[in-house]
N, C-alpha and C positions, 0 to 999 in steps of 0.2 A: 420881444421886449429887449431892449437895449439898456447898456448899463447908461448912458445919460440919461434916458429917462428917471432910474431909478436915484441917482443921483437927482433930478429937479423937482423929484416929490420929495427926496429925504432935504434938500435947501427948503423947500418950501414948510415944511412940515418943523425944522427950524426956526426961521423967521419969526413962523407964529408961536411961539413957544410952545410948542408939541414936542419937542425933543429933549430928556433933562442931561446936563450933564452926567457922564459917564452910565447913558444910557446901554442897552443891551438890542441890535438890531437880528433879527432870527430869521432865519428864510431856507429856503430848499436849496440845495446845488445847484441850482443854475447859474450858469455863465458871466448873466449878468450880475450875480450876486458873491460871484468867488473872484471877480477881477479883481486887476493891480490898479484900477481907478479907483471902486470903490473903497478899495483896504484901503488907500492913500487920504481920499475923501473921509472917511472913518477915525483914521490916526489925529490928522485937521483939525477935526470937529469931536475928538473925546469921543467916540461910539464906541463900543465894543461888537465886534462882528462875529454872531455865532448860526453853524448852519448845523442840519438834523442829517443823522447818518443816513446812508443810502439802503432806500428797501425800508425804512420805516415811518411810515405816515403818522403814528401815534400822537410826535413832538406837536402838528401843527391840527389837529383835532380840535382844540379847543377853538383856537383863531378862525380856522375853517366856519363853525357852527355859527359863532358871533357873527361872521359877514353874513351867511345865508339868512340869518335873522333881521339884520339889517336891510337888505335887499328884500325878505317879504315883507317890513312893516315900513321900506320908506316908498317902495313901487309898485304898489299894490293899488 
C-alpha cells in the first residue's frame, strides 16, 4: 500500500463527511502511515495522527474484530 492511496481514501472519506473536524486518525507503523505526506495531508485537513507502539496489537483489537464482523455479515 502506498501512502497516496491512503491519502485518496482519507480525501474521499472527507468529501463525504466521514471525517469531523479535528479528528483522531490511528493506524500501525507503517510507512505509508508515518510519512511527511501524510503528516502534511493531516496538518491541511485538522487530523490528528496517532500510531500504536511497536510489538503491541492490543491498541487496534477492537477495529480489527469490527472489520472481521463486517466482512462476515456483508460477504457471506
Amino acid at each position: 500500500m502506498k501512502t497516496e492511496l491512503v491519502i485518496k481514501a482519507l480525501d474521499i472519506a472527507k468529501d463525504n463527511g466521514f471525517i469531523a473536524l479535528n479528528a483522531i486518525f490511528h493506524s500501525d507503523r507503517g510507512s505509508q502511515y508515518t510519512s511527511k505526506k501524510l503528516e502534511e495531508w493531516a496538518i491541511v485537513n485538522n487530523v490528528r495522527l496517532s500510531v500504536g507502539k511497536t510489538g503491541v496489537c492490543w491498541d487496534n483489537a477492537v477495529a480489527e474484530s469490527f472489520f472481521q464482523y463486517l466482512r462476515m455479515k456483508c460477504f457471506i
